[in-house]
matplotlib code that plots the C-alpha trace (Angstrom):
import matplotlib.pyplot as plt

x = [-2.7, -0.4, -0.6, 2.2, 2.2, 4.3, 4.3, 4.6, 7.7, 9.0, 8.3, 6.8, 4.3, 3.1, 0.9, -1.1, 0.7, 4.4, 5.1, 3.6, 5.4, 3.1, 6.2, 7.4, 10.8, 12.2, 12.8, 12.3, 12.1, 10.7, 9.1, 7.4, 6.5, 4.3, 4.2, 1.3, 3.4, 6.1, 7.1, 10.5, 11.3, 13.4, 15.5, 16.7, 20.3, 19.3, 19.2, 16.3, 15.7, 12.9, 10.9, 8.6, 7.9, 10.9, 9.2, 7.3, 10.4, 10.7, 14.3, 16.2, 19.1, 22.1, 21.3, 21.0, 24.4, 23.7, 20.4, 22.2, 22.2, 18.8, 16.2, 13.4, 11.6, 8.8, 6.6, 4.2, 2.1, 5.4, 8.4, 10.7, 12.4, 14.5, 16.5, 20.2, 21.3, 24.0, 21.3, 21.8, 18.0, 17.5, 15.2, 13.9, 11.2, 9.5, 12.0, 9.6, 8.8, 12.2, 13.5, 13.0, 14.9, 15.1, 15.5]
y = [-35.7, -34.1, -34.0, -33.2, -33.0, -33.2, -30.7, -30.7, -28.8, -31.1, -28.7, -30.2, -28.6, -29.8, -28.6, -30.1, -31.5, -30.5, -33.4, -35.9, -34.2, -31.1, -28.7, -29.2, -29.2, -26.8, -29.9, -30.6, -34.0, -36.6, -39.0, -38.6, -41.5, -41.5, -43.2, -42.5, -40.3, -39.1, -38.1, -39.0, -37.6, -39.2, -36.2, -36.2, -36.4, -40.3, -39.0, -39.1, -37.1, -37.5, -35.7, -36.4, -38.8, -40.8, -44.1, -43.7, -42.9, -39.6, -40.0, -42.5, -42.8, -45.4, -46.1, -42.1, -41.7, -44.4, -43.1, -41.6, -43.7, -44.7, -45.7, -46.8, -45.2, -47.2, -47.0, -49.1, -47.9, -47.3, -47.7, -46.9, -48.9, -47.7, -49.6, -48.3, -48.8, -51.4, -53.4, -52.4, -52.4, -50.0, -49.8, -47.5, -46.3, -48.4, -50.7, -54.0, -54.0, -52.7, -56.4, -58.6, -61.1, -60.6, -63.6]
z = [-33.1, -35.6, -39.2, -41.9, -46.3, -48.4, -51.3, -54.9, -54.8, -51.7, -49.1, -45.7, -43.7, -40.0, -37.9, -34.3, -31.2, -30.9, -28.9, -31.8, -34.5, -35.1, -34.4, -38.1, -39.5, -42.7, -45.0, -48.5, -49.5, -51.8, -49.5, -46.5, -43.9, -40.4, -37.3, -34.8, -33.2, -35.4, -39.0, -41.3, -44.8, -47.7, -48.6, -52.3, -51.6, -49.5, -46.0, -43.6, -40.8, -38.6, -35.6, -33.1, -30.1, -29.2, -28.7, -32.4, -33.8, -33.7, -32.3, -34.5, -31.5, -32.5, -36.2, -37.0, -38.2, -40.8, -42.4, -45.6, -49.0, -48.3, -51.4, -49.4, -46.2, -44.7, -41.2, -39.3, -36.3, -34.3, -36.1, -39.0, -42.0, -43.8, -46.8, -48.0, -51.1, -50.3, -49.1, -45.4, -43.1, -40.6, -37.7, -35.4, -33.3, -30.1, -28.7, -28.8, -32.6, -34.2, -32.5, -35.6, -37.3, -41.1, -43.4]

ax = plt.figure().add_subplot(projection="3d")
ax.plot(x, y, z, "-o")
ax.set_aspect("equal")
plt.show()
């Protein structure tokens, strides 16, 4: 496993299994979300960046360009949400459950 925190003063720390995430990443931020593979951070000017196992979403592929202006970063077990202030959803993470209709 991996683990990462989030710090009073926005640093994050990781540590464990490089290829779940445990590598780390230099970020500051004022959120911080997990997969069971992967980590993303809400960074105080609304981007997210993200790290970890591909299929957990540690790779957030076509919709990474688009993950700035976001006000809301939330996970499940394998996947990413994350809501941008125009009102836009994003997914990403394991291809079966970022297919969702949302009404």
């Amino acid at each position: 496993g991996a683990f990462a925190a989030l710090r009073r003063d926005g640093a994050v720390r990781c540590w464990g299994d490089a290829a779940l995430g445990g590598h780390g990443k230099a970020e500051t931020a004022t959120a911080l979300v997990a997969t069971l593979g992967a980590f993303a951070v809400l960074r105080s000017d609304g981007r997210v960046t993200c790290w970890g196992h591909r299929f957990s979403g540690g790779e957030p592929g076509s919709v990474a360009a688009q993950l700035t202006e976001v006000v809301l970063l939330t996970s499940s077990e394998v996947a990413f949400t994350a809501l941008r202030a125009d009102g836009t959803v994003l997914r990403w993470g394991h291809p079966y459950y970022t297919r969702c209709n949302l009404y």
